[in-house]
C-alpha positions, 0 to 999 in steps of 0.5 A, a space after each residue: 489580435 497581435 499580427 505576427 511578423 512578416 515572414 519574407 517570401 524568397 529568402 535571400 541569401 549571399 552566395 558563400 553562405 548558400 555554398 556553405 549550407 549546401 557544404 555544411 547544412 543538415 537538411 532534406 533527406 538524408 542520403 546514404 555516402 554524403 556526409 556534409 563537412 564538418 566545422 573542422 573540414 569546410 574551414 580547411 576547404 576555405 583555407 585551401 581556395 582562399 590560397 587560390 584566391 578563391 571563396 565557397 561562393 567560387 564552387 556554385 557551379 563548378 565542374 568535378 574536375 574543377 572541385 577536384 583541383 580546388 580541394 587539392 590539399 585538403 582531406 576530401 575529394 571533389 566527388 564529394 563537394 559535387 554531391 553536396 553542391 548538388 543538394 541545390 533543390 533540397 536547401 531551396 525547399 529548407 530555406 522556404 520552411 525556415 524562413 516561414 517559420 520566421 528564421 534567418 541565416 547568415 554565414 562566417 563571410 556576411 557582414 551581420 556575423 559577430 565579430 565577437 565570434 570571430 576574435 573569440 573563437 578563431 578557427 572553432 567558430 561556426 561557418 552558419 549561424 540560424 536564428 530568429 528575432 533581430 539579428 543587430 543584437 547577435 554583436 551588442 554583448 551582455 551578460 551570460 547567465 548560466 546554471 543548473 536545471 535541477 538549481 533549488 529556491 534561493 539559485 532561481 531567486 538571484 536568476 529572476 533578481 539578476 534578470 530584473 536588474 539587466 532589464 531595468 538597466 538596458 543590459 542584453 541576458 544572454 543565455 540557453 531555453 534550459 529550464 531552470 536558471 537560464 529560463 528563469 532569467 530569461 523569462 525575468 528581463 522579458 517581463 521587465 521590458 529587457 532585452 535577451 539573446 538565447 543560444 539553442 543547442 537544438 530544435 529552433 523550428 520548434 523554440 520559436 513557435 513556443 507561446 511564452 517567446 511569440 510575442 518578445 519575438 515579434 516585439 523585437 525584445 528577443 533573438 534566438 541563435 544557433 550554430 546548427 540546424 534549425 531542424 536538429 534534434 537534442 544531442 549532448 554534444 551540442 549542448 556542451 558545445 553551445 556553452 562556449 558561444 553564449 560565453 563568446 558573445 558576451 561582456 561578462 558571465 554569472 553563473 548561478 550554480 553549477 555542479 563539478 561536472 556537466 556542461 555549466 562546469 566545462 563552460 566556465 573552465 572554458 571560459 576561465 581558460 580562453 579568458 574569454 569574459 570576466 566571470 562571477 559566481 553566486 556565492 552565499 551560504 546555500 551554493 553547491 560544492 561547484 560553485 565553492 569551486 569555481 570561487 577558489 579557481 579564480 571567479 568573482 563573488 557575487 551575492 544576492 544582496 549585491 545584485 539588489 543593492 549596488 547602484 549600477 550593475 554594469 558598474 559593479 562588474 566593471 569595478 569588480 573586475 578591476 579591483 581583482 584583476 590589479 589585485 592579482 588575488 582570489 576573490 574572497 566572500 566579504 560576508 564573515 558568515 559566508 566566509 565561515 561556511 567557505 572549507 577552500 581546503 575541503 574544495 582544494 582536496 576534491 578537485 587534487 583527487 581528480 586532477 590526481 586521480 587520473 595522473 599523479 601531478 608534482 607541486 608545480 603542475 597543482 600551483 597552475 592548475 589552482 593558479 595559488 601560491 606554491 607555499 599555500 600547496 605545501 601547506 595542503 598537500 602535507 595536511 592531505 598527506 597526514 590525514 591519509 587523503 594523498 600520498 607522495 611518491 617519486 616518478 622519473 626522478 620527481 616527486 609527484 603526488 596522487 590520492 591515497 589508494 
Protein backbone atom coordinates (compact mmCIF):
# COMPACT_ATOMS: atom_id res chain seq x y z
CA UNK A 1 0.00 0.00 0.00
CA UNK A 2 1.31 3.59 -1.28
CA UNK A 3 1.93 5.59 2.02
CA UNK A 4 0.91 9.38 1.25
CA UNK A 5 3.07 12.10 1.88
CA UNK A 6 3.96 13.62 4.86
CA UNK A 7 1.83 16.29 5.91
CA UNK A 8 3.86 18.89 8.44
CA UNK A 9 2.00 19.30 11.70
CA UNK A 10 2.69 23.42 12.08
CA UNK A 11 2.75 25.01 9.04
CA UNK A 12 5.28 27.45 8.80
CA UNK A 13 4.94 30.50 7.23
CA UNK A 14 7.20 34.08 6.75
CA UNK A 15 6.05 36.78 8.44
CA UNK A 16 4.84 39.11 4.99
CA UNK A 17 3.15 35.95 3.79
CA UNK A 18 1.05 35.70 7.27
CA UNK A 19 0.30 39.66 6.90
CA UNK A 20 -0.79 39.27 3.48
CA UNK A 21 -3.14 35.84 3.90
CA UNK A 22 -4.46 37.68 6.98
CA UNK A 23 -4.89 40.98 4.42
CA UNK A 24 -5.57 39.36 1.35
CA UNK A 25 -6.98 35.58 2.32
CA UNK A 26 -10.66 34.49 1.81
CA UNK A 27 -10.90 31.85 4.77
CA UNK A 28 -13.00 31.35 8.24
CA UNK A 29 -16.39 32.78 8.34
CA UNK A 30 -17.20 35.41 6.47
CA UNK A 31 -18.13 38.53 8.33
CA UNK A 32 -20.22 41.20 7.18
CA UNK A 33 -17.97 44.95 6.68
CA UNK A 34 -14.64 43.06 6.16
CA UNK A 35 -13.79 42.90 2.96
CA UNK A 36 -10.21 41.62 2.42
CA UNK A 37 -7.87 43.61 -0.04
CA UNK A 38 -8.01 43.15 -3.43
CA UNK A 39 -4.36 42.49 -5.60
CA UNK A 40 -4.75 46.06 -6.72
CA UNK A 41 -5.31 47.25 -2.85
CA UNK A 42 -2.43 45.31 -0.78
CA UNK A 43 0.23 46.06 -3.65
CA UNK A 44 -0.64 49.97 -3.21
CA UNK A 45 -0.86 48.99 0.80
CA UNK A 46 2.83 47.51 0.02
CA UNK A 47 3.99 50.65 -1.99
CA UNK A 48 2.68 52.89 0.56
CA UNK A 49 5.14 51.03 3.81
CA UNK A 50 7.81 50.29 1.55
CA UNK A 51 7.97 54.47 1.05
CA UNK A 52 8.40 54.08 4.94
CA UNK A 53 10.54 51.36 4.85
CA UNK A 54 8.48 49.14 5.92
CA UNK A 55 7.13 45.42 4.85
CA UNK A 56 3.38 43.78 5.52
CA UNK A 57 5.17 41.66 8.20
CA UNK A 58 5.68 45.40 10.00
CA UNK A 59 1.82 45.66 10.65
CA UNK A 60 1.75 42.01 12.70
CA UNK A 61 1.04 43.68 15.87
CA UNK A 62 0.51 46.92 15.46
CA UNK A 63 -1.56 49.77 17.09
CA UNK A 64 -4.82 51.19 14.96
CA UNK A 65 -3.50 54.24 15.07
CA UNK A 66 -0.24 52.82 13.78
CA UNK A 67 -2.20 50.96 10.77
CA UNK A 68 -3.74 54.18 10.49
CA UNK A 69 -0.45 56.27 9.62
CA UNK A 70 0.99 53.57 7.61
CA UNK A 71 -1.96 53.53 5.20
CA UNK A 72 -1.92 57.10 4.83
CA UNK A 73 -1.79 57.53 0.96
CA UNK A 74 -3.76 54.77 0.14
CA UNK A 75 -7.62 54.16 -0.44
CA UNK A 76 -8.53 52.33 2.82
CA UNK A 77 -8.47 53.38 6.40
CA UNK A 78 -6.51 51.70 9.48
CA UNK A 79 -9.80 50.18 10.98
CA UNK A 80 -10.16 48.07 8.36
CA UNK A 81 -6.32 46.53 8.42
CA UNK A 82 -6.97 45.86 12.12
CA UNK A 83 -9.99 43.93 11.58
CA UNK A 84 -8.29 42.00 8.94
CA UNK A 85 -5.21 41.64 11.44
CA UNK A 86 -7.38 40.60 13.57
CA UNK A 87 -8.50 37.36 11.59
CA UNK A 88 -5.17 35.64 13.50
CA UNK A 89 -7.23 32.52 15.13
CA UNK A 90 -9.23 31.83 11.88
CA UNK A 91 -5.88 31.67 9.42
CA UNK A 92 -4.24 29.42 12.09
CA UNK A 93 -7.34 26.95 12.01
CA UNK A 94 -7.20 27.67 7.48
CA UNK A 95 -3.42 26.78 7.66
CA UNK A 96 -3.74 23.65 9.88
CA UNK A 97 -6.58 22.25 7.15
CA UNK A 98 -4.70 23.13 4.51
CA UNK A 99 -1.64 21.99 5.35
CA UNK A 100 -3.44 18.51 6.19
CA UNK A 101 -4.58 18.31 2.99
CA UNK A 102 -1.16 18.40 1.71
CA UNK A 103 -1.13 22.21 0.69
CA UNK A 104 1.43 25.10 0.92
CA UNK A 105 1.69 28.71 0.67
CA UNK A 106 4.04 31.26 -0.39
CA UNK A 107 3.96 34.67 -0.59
CA UNK A 108 5.28 37.65 -3.46
CA UNK A 109 8.24 38.46 -0.50
CA UNK A 110 9.44 34.61 -0.10
CA UNK A 111 12.28 33.22 -1.79
CA UNK A 112 10.23 30.25 -3.69
CA UNK A 113 7.93 32.73 -5.60
CA UNK A 114 8.61 32.55 -9.28
CA UNK A 115 10.54 34.82 -10.76
CA UNK A 116 8.82 34.49 -13.67
CA UNK A 117 5.75 35.95 -12.41
CA UNK A 118 7.48 38.76 -11.10
CA UNK A 119 9.05 39.93 -14.50
CA UNK A 120 5.85 39.01 -16.26
CA UNK A 121 3.34 40.22 -14.66
CA UNK A 122 4.88 43.35 -12.55
CA UNK A 123 2.20 44.69 -10.57
CA UNK A 124 -0.77 41.97 -11.58
CA UNK A 125 1.11 39.41 -10.05
CA UNK A 126 -0.71 37.66 -7.34
CA UNK A 127 0.57 38.55 -3.54
CA UNK A 128 -0.23 34.50 -2.47
CA UNK A 129 0.24 31.73 -4.39
CA UNK A 130 -1.29 27.93 -2.57
CA UNK A 131 -0.20 24.79 -4.10
CA UNK A 132 0.65 21.11 -3.61
CA UNK A 133 3.26 18.74 -4.75
CA UNK A 134 7.10 20.54 -5.08
CA UNK A 135 7.10 23.84 -5.25
CA UNK A 136 10.97 24.00 -7.12
CA UNK A 137 8.82 23.23 -10.26
CA UNK A 138 6.56 26.51 -9.89
CA UNK A 139 10.22 28.61 -11.88
CA UNK A 140 11.68 25.64 -14.30
CA UNK A 141 9.27 26.79 -17.61
CA UNK A 142 7.70 24.33 -19.82
CA UNK A 143 5.33 24.15 -22.39
CA UNK A 144 1.72 25.84 -21.81
CA UNK A 145 -0.77 23.40 -23.49
CA UNK A 146 -4.18 24.92 -23.61
CA UNK A 147 -7.80 24.13 -25.59
CA UNK A 148 -11.28 23.84 -25.63
CA UNK A 149 -13.33 21.59 -23.45
CA UNK A 150 -15.74 20.60 -25.79
CA UNK A 151 -12.39 19.86 -28.70
CA UNK A 152 -13.52 16.93 -31.18
CA UNK A 153 -11.02 13.46 -31.85
CA UNK A 154 -8.16 14.80 -33.88
CA UNK A 155 -7.73 18.29 -30.99
CA UNK A 156 -7.14 15.56 -28.18
CA UNK A 157 -5.23 13.27 -30.58
CA UNK A 158 -2.38 15.90 -30.90
CA UNK A 159 -2.93 16.68 -26.75
CA UNK A 160 -2.10 13.18 -25.50
CA UNK A 161 0.68 13.10 -28.78
CA UNK A 162 2.11 16.30 -27.71
CA UNK A 163 2.14 15.07 -23.94
CA UNK A 164 3.78 12.26 -24.78
CA UNK A 165 6.52 13.68 -26.48
CA UNK A 166 7.12 16.53 -23.20
CA UNK A 167 7.16 13.38 -21.26
CA UNK A 168 9.83 11.41 -23.35
CA UNK A 169 11.75 14.59 -23.77
CA UNK A 170 11.95 15.82 -19.85
CA UNK A 171 9.81 18.77 -20.89
CA UNK A 172 7.27 20.38 -17.70
CA UNK A 173 3.38 20.54 -19.36
CA UNK A 174 1.87 23.32 -17.93
CA UNK A 175 -1.80 23.45 -18.06
CA UNK A 176 -5.50 23.71 -16.16
CA UNK A 177 -7.81 20.30 -14.66
CA UNK A 178 -10.13 21.73 -17.51
CA UNK A 179 -11.52 18.80 -18.98
CA UNK A 180 -10.59 18.07 -22.62
CA UNK A 181 -7.38 19.32 -24.18
CA UNK A 182 -5.68 20.43 -21.05
CA UNK A 183 -6.65 17.02 -18.84
CA UNK A 184 -5.91 15.08 -21.81
CA UNK A 185 -2.12 16.31 -22.03
CA UNK A 186 -1.80 16.11 -18.42
CA UNK A 187 -2.89 13.03 -18.15
CA UNK A 188 -0.33 11.85 -21.27
CA UNK A 189 2.98 13.28 -19.67
CA UNK A 190 1.80 11.63 -16.09
CA UNK A 191 1.46 8.25 -17.93
CA UNK A 192 4.81 8.71 -19.68
CA UNK A 193 7.03 9.55 -16.42
CA UNK A 194 6.69 13.26 -17.42
CA UNK A 195 6.58 16.04 -15.36
CA UNK A 196 3.36 18.62 -15.06
CA UNK A 197 2.48 21.81 -13.58
CA UNK A 198 -1.51 22.43 -13.29
CA UNK A 199 -2.85 26.18 -12.77
CA UNK A 200 -6.45 25.86 -10.94
CA UNK A 201 -8.91 28.49 -10.86
CA UNK A 202 -10.94 27.00 -8.22
CA UNK A 203 -11.25 24.08 -5.60
CA UNK A 204 -7.51 22.87 -4.82
CA UNK A 205 -8.84 21.43 -1.57
CA UNK A 206 -10.60 19.44 -3.43
CA UNK A 207 -8.35 18.65 -6.96
CA UNK A 208 -5.65 17.34 -4.66
CA UNK A 209 -7.78 14.80 -3.19
CA UNK A 210 -8.76 13.36 -6.66
CA UNK A 211 -7.54 9.67 -7.31
CA UNK A 212 -6.08 10.19 -10.93
CA UNK A 213 -3.33 13.03 -9.39
CA UNK A 214 -2.74 11.20 -5.71
CA UNK A 215 -0.05 9.22 -6.81
CA UNK A 216 2.06 11.98 -9.37
CA UNK A 217 1.54 13.86 -6.19
CA UNK A 218 3.24 11.90 -3.75
CA UNK A 219 5.74 10.75 -6.52
CA UNK A 220 6.72 14.35 -7.06
CA UNK A 221 5.81 13.86 -10.82
CA UNK A 222 3.03 16.78 -10.46
CA UNK A 223 2.46 20.56 -8.53
CA UNK A 224 -0.52 22.02 -8.72
CA UNK A 225 -1.04 26.01 -8.12
CA UNK A 226 -3.36 28.75 -7.66
CA UNK A 227 -3.34 32.36 -6.79
CA UNK A 228 -6.53 31.88 -4.86
CA UNK A 229 -7.74 30.11 -1.99
CA UNK A 230 -7.49 26.91 -1.99
CA UNK A 231 -11.37 26.70 -0.64
CA UNK A 232 -12.85 29.12 -3.66
CA UNK A 233 -15.29 27.78 -5.53
CA UNK A 234 -15.61 28.05 -9.66
CA UNK A 235 -16.19 31.84 -10.90
CA UNK A 236 -15.68 32.97 -14.64
CA UNK A 237 -13.64 35.50 -13.58
CA UNK A 238 -10.97 33.51 -12.07
CA UNK A 239 -11.01 31.07 -14.97
CA UNK A 240 -10.23 33.70 -17.40
CA UNK A 241 -7.70 35.24 -15.02
CA UNK A 242 -5.66 31.76 -14.39
CA UNK A 243 -4.93 31.84 -18.20
CA UNK A 244 -2.45 34.49 -17.98
CA UNK A 245 -0.49 32.75 -15.24
CA UNK A 246 -0.20 29.24 -16.95
CA UNK A 247 1.28 31.50 -19.78
CA UNK A 248 3.32 33.54 -17.23
CA UNK A 249 5.33 30.63 -16.10
CA UNK A 250 6.28 29.01 -19.22
CA UNK A 251 8.78 29.06 -22.17
CA UNK A 252 6.64 28.57 -24.90
CA UNK A 253 2.63 27.79 -25.57
CA UNK A 254 0.47 25.52 -27.86
CA UNK A 255 -2.93 25.95 -28.30
CA UNK A 256 -4.92 22.82 -29.48
CA UNK A 257 -8.07 24.75 -30.16
CA UNK A 258 -9.60 27.53 -29.48
CA UNK A 259 -13.02 29.23 -30.47
CA UNK A 260 -12.93 33.16 -31.27
CA UNK A 261 -14.17 33.82 -27.73
CA UNK A 262 -13.82 32.67 -24.17
CA UNK A 263 -11.07 32.26 -21.93
CA UNK A 264 -8.17 30.03 -24.60
CA UNK A 265 -8.97 33.22 -27.16
CA UNK A 266 -8.30 35.98 -24.24
CA UNK A 267 -5.20 34.05 -23.07
CA UNK A 268 -3.69 33.87 -26.32
CA UNK A 269 -4.36 37.54 -27.32
CA UNK A 270 -3.07 38.18 -24.06
CA UNK A 271 -0.52 36.39 -24.45
CA UNK A 272 0.19 37.53 -28.06
CA UNK A 273 0.15 41.30 -26.63
CA UNK A 274 2.36 41.15 -23.56
CA UNK A 275 4.63 38.57 -25.76
CA UNK A 276 5.02 36.79 -22.80
CA UNK A 277 6.06 33.35 -24.75
CA UNK A 278 6.52 32.35 -28.20
CA UNK A 279 3.02 30.77 -29.21
CA UNK A 280 2.09 27.69 -31.59
CA UNK A 281 -1.32 26.81 -32.80
CA UNK A 282 -2.70 23.47 -34.37
CA UNK A 283 -2.99 23.87 -37.69
CA UNK A 284 -4.31 20.98 -39.94
CA UNK A 285 -7.52 20.69 -42.27
CA UNK A 286 -10.03 20.04 -39.02
CA UNK A 287 -8.86 23.29 -36.87
CA UNK A 288 -11.78 25.48 -35.96
CA UNK A 289 -12.25 28.84 -37.16
CA UNK A 290 -10.16 30.27 -33.91
CA UNK A 291 -7.61 28.82 -34.69
CA UNK A 292 -7.35 29.82 -38.46
CA UNK A 293 -7.52 33.12 -36.56
CA UNK A 294 -4.82 32.91 -34.36
CA UNK A 295 -2.65 31.41 -37.48
CA UNK A 296 -3.25 34.68 -39.64
CA UNK A 297 -2.52 36.88 -35.95
CA UNK A 298 0.88 35.85 -36.01
CA UNK A 299 1.17 32.33 -33.94
CA UNK A 300 3.50 29.61 -35.33
CA UNK A 301 2.23 26.49 -37.09
CA UNK A 302 2.24 23.29 -35.78
CA UNK A 303 0.80 20.26 -37.12
CA UNK A 304 0.44 16.84 -35.91
CA UNK A 305 3.13 15.28 -37.92
CA UNK A 306 5.30 17.83 -36.86
CA UNK A 307 4.77 17.06 -33.37
CA UNK A 308 5.39 13.01 -34.12
CA UNK A 309 8.40 13.23 -36.22
CA UNK A 310 10.83 16.08 -35.64
CA UNK A 311 13.92 15.00 -33.79
CA UNK A 312 13.48 17.23 -30.77
CA UNK A 313 10.61 19.32 -29.86
CA UNK A 314 12.61 21.59 -27.49
CA UNK A 315 14.64 22.26 -30.72
CA UNK A 316 11.64 22.92 -32.93
CA UNK A 317 10.23 25.25 -31.08
CA UNK A 318 13.22 27.04 -30.59
CA UNK A 319 13.97 27.06 -34.39
CA UNK A 320 10.93 27.84 -35.26
CA UNK A 321 10.76 30.79 -33.17
CA UNK A 322 13.96 32.11 -34.79
CA UNK A 323 13.29 31.32 -38.34
CA UNK A 324 9.67 33.47 -38.00
CA UNK A 325 10.81 35.90 -35.61
CA UNK A 326 14.09 37.05 -38.26
CA UNK A 327 11.79 36.46 -41.05
CA UNK A 328 9.50 39.21 -39.80
CA UNK A 329 6.55 37.17 -41.49
CA UNK A 330 3.40 35.21 -40.77
CA UNK A 331 3.55 31.69 -40.52
CA UNK A 332 2.06 29.81 -43.26
CA UNK A 333 1.04 25.96 -43.24
CA UNK A 334 4.01 24.37 -45.37
CA UNK A 335 1.10 21.52 -46.36
CA UNK A 336 -0.34 22.44 -49.78
CA UNK A 337 -3.38 20.73 -48.73
CA UNK A 338 -3.63 22.52 -45.36
CA UNK A 339 -2.90 25.40 -47.39
CA UNK A 340 -6.02 25.36 -49.58
CA UNK A 341 -8.25 24.80 -46.74
CA UNK A 342 -6.54 28.16 -45.14
CA UNK A 343 -9.49 31.51 -46.63
CA UNK A 344 -7.10 34.33 -44.62
CA UNK A 345 -9.79 36.55 -46.27
CA UNK A 346 -12.56 34.81 -44.90
CA UNK A 347 -10.59 35.04 -41.22
CA UNK A 348 -9.51 38.80 -42.00
CA UNK A 349 -13.30 39.59 -42.83
CA UNK A 350 -14.88 38.09 -39.46
CA UNK A 351 -12.32 39.47 -37.15
CA UNK A 352 -12.91 43.39 -39.30
CA UNK A 353 -16.68 42.68 -38.44
CA UNK A 354 -16.01 42.91 -34.56
CA UNK A 355 -13.23 45.00 -34.15
CA UNK A 356 -15.43 47.13 -36.80
CA UNK A 357 -18.50 46.47 -35.31
CA UNK A 358 -18.00 47.88 -32.00
CA UNK A 359 -16.09 51.18 -33.55
CA UNK A 360 -15.57 52.10 -37.00
CA UNK A 361 -11.62 51.95 -37.20
CA UNK A 362 -9.33 53.61 -40.36
CA UNK A 363 -6.65 51.54 -42.44
CA UNK A 364 -3.93 52.29 -40.11
CA UNK A 365 -5.73 50.95 -36.82
CA UNK A 366 -6.80 47.47 -38.86
CA UNK A 367 -2.98 47.04 -40.48
CA UNK A 368 -2.02 47.06 -36.40
CA UNK A 369 -4.36 45.31 -35.12
CA UNK A 370 -3.57 42.22 -38.02
CA UNK A 371 0.02 43.32 -37.73
CA UNK A 372 -0.21 42.87 -41.92
CA UNK A 373 1.17 45.02 -44.70
CA UNK A 374 -1.37 48.24 -45.28
CA UNK A 375 -1.53 47.17 -49.30
CA UNK A 376 -2.69 43.61 -48.29
CA UNK A 377 -5.62 45.66 -46.12
CA UNK A 378 -6.55 48.04 -49.26
CA UNK A 379 -6.57 44.73 -51.07
CA UNK A 380 -9.41 43.12 -48.50
CA UNK A 381 -11.10 46.15 -47.65
CA UNK A 382 -12.01 46.89 -51.33
CA UNK A 383 -13.11 43.41 -51.78
CA UNK A 384 -15.12 43.74 -48.50
CA UNK A 385 -16.30 46.89 -50.00
CA UNK A 386 -17.58 45.28 -53.12
CA UNK A 387 -19.23 42.21 -52.00
CA UNK A 388 -21.44 44.32 -49.79
CA UNK A 389 -19.58 43.04 -46.37
CA UNK A 390 -18.04 46.85 -45.36
CA UNK A 391 -18.71 50.02 -46.09
CA UNK A 392 -16.34 53.33 -46.23
CA UNK A 393 -17.42 56.42 -44.51
CA UNK A 394 -15.77 59.74 -43.25
CA UNK A 395 -15.36 60.34 -39.61
CA UNK A 396 -13.89 63.78 -38.23
CA UNK A 397 -12.39 64.21 -41.45
CA UNK A 398 -10.99 60.50 -41.70
CA UNK A 399 -11.82 57.95 -43.83
CA UNK A 400 -12.88 55.04 -41.48
CA UNK A 401 -14.54 51.66 -42.13
CA UNK A 402 -17.11 49.45 -40.48
CA UNK A 403 -19.39 46.12 -41.66
CA UNK A 404 -22.05 47.03 -43.82
CA UNK A 405 -25.42 47.61 -41.79
Amino acid sequence: MRRSSPMPAEPKISTDTRAALLLCGRFGVKRPGIKPLTQSEFHELDRALAARNMRPGNLLGAKPSDLLSSAQGSAFCGERLSLLLGRADELDEALFVWAEAGIWVIGERDEGYPVRLRRRLSSSRPPLLFGAGDMGRLDQGGVCIVGSRDSQKPALHFSTTIGARCAHEGLTVISSDMRGVDREAVKSTLSGKGRALIVLSDRLVKTVTVKRYREALADGFLTMVTPFSPDAGFSVANALRVNRYQYALSDVAVVVETRRKGGIWSGAEENRSEKWVPAFVRTDKTMSSGNQALLHLGLYPLTQNDIETVKSLGDFFISQTVKYRESSTIPRVSNDKQQDSLDLYSVFLAEFQIIAGIQPRNETEIMKHFDIERVQVRKWLQRALMEGSAEKLKSAGKVVWRPES
